[in-house]
C-alpha positions in Angstrom: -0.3 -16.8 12.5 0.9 -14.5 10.1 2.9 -12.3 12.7 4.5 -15.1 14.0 5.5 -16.8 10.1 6.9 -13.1 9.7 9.4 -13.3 12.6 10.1 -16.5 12.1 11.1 -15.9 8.5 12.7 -12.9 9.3 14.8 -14.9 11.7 15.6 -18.0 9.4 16.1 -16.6 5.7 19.0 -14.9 6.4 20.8 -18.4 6.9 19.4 -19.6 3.6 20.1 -16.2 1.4 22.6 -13.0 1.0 19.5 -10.8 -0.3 20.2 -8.0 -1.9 16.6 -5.1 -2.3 16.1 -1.8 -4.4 13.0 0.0 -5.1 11.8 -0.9 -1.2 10.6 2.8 -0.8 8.3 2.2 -3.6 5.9 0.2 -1.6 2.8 2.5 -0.8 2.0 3.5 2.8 -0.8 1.6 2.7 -2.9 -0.7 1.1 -5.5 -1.8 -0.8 -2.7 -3.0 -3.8 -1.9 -6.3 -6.0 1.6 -6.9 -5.4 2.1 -8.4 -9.1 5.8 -10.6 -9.4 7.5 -13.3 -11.2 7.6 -16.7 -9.4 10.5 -19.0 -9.4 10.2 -21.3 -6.9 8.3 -22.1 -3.5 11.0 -19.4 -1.4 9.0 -16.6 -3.5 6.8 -16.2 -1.0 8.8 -16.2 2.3 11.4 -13.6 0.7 8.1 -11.3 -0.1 6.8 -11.5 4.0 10.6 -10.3 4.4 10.3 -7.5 2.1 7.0 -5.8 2.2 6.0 -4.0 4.8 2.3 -5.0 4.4 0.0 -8.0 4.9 0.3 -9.9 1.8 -2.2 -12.8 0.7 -1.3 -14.4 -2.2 -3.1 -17.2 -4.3 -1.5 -20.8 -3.8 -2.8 -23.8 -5.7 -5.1 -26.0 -4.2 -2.5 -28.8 -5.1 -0.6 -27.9 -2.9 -2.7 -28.9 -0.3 -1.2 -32.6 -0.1 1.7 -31.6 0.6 2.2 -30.8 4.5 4.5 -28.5 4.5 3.3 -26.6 1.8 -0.1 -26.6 3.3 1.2 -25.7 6.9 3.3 -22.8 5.4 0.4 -21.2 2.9 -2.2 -21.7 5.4 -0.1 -20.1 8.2 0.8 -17.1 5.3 -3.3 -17.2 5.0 -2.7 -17.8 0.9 -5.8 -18.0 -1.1 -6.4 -21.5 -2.3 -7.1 -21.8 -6.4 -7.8 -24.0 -8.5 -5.5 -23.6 -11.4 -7.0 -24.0 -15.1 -10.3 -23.2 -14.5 -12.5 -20.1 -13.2 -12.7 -20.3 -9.4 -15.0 -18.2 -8.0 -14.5 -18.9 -4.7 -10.5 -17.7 -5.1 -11.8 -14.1 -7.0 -14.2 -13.5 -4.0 -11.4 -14.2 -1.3 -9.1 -11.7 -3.5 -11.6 -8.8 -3.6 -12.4 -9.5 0.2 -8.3 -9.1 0.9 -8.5 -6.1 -1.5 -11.4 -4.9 0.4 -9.6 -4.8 4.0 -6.8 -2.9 3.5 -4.2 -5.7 2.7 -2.0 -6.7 -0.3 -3.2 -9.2 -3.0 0.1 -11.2 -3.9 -0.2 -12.5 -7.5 2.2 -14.1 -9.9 0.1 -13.4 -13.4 1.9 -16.4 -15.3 -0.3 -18.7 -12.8 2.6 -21.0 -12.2 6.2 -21.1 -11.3 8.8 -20.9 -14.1 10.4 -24.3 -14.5 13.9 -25.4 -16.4 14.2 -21.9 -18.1 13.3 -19.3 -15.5 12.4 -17.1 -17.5 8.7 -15.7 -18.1 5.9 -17.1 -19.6 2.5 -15.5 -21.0 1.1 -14.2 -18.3 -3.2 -14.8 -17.6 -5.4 -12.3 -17.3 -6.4 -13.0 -13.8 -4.4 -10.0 -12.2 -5.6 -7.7 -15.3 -9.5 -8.6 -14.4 -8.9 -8.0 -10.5 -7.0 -5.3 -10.4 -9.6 -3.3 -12.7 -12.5 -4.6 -10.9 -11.7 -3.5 -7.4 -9.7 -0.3 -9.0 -6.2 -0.1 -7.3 -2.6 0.2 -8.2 -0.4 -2.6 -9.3 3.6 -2.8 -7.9 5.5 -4.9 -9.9 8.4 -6.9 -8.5 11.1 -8.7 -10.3 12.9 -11.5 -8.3 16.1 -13.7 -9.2 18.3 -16.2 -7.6 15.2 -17.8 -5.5 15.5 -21.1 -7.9 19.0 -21.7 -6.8 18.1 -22.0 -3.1 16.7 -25.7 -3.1 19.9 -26.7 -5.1 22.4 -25.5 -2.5 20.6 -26.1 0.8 22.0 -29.6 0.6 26.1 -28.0 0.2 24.9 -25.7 2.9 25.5 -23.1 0.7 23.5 -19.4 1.4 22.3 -17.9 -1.6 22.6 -14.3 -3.8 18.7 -13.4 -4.1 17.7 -10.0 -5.8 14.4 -8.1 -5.0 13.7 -5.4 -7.0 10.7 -3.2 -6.1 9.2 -0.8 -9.3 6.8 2.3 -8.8 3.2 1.2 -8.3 0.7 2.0 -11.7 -2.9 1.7 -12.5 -3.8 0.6 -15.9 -5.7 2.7 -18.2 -9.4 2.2 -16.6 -10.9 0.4 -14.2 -14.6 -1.2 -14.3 -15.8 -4.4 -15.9 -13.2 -4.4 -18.8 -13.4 -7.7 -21.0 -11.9 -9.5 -23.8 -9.1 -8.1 -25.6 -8.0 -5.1 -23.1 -7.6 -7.6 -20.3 -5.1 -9.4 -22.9 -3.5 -5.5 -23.5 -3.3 -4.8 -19.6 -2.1 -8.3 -18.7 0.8 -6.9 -21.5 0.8 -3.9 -19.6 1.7 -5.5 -16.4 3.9 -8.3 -17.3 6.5 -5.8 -19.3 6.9 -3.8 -15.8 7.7 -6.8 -14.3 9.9 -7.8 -17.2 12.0 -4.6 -17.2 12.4 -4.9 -13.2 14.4 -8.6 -14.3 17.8 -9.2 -16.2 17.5 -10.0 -19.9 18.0 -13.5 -19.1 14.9 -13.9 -17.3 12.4 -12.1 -19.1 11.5 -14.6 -21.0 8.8 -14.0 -23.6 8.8 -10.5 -22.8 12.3 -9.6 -23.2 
């Protein structure tokens, strides 16, 4: 299904945004890589199938689930189900078996979407603990606008999105690395995100 979701989004965005991308040529040829990004609102995703050139899998809470168009559109994007607030196993495994293959891990480190203030929060260390576990580079993404799209589909109004790519980075050293330096390379990889975003939306970071 994820071909077809592709096209499909490729072919119906456009009517929804005026997307503007820099930084595109910093996506590596090839993957394994966390694609690590910000995360405004529910178009994040569809607007990062449009961008990357790669399979991307990215986690999706399991809440989500009761909703069936949500459910329809994750499962079709094959999104890793989590469970938010608690350690799920079953979601790491699924990671490190996309991270395995070849693809792209899509992961929004603050574990939630930005609400009222878009602006980030603290991210977790979830992205931290993977990416030094399976030992592969991290591209940051910073993305703005995409919280304004559910507020003018109803005027029929498209859109100004920005998607702004920065150079992929490893953090200092991979392994089983615990406690405090997972709380350093979570820093680590929420300030590249930050410095890919205006000053308005940097939140905690800025």
């Amino acid at each position: 299904m994820y071909p077809i979701l592709r096209k499909l989004v490729r072919c119906l965005f456009p009517l929804l945004v005026r997307m503007r991308v820099t930084g595109q040529e910093n996506f590596p040829p090839n993957g394994p890589y966390i694609l690590a990004t910000n995360h405004l609102s529910v178009f994040d995703l569809p607007l990062l199938l449009m961008v990357c050139p790669h399979t991307v899998r990215a986690f999706a809470a399991s809440k989500h689930r009761r909703n069936p168009f949500y459910f329809l559109l994750l499962s079709a994007a094959g999104s890793i189900w989590v469970r938010r607030g608690e350690i799920d196993r079953e979601a790491l495994r699924g990671a490190f078996e996309v991270l395995k293959k070849g693809e792209v891990l899509g992961i929004a480190p603050e574990g939630t979407r930005a609400r009222k203030v878009y602006a980030l929060q603290p991210g977790k260390t979830g992205a931290a603990y993977i990416a030094t576990r399976a030992d592969v580079p991290i591209v940051p993404v910073g993305l703005t606008g995409t919280e304004k799209i559910k507020e003018n589909l109803p005027r029929l109004r498209r859109t100004d999105v920005t998607v702004t790519v920065g150079e992929p980075f490893r953090l200092p050293e991979s392994g089983r690395v615990r406690g405090p330096k997972l709380d350093e390379y979570t820093d680590i990889i929420m300030r590249r995100i930050a410095a890919l975003l205006p000053p308005e939306y940097r939140g905690v970071y800025g």
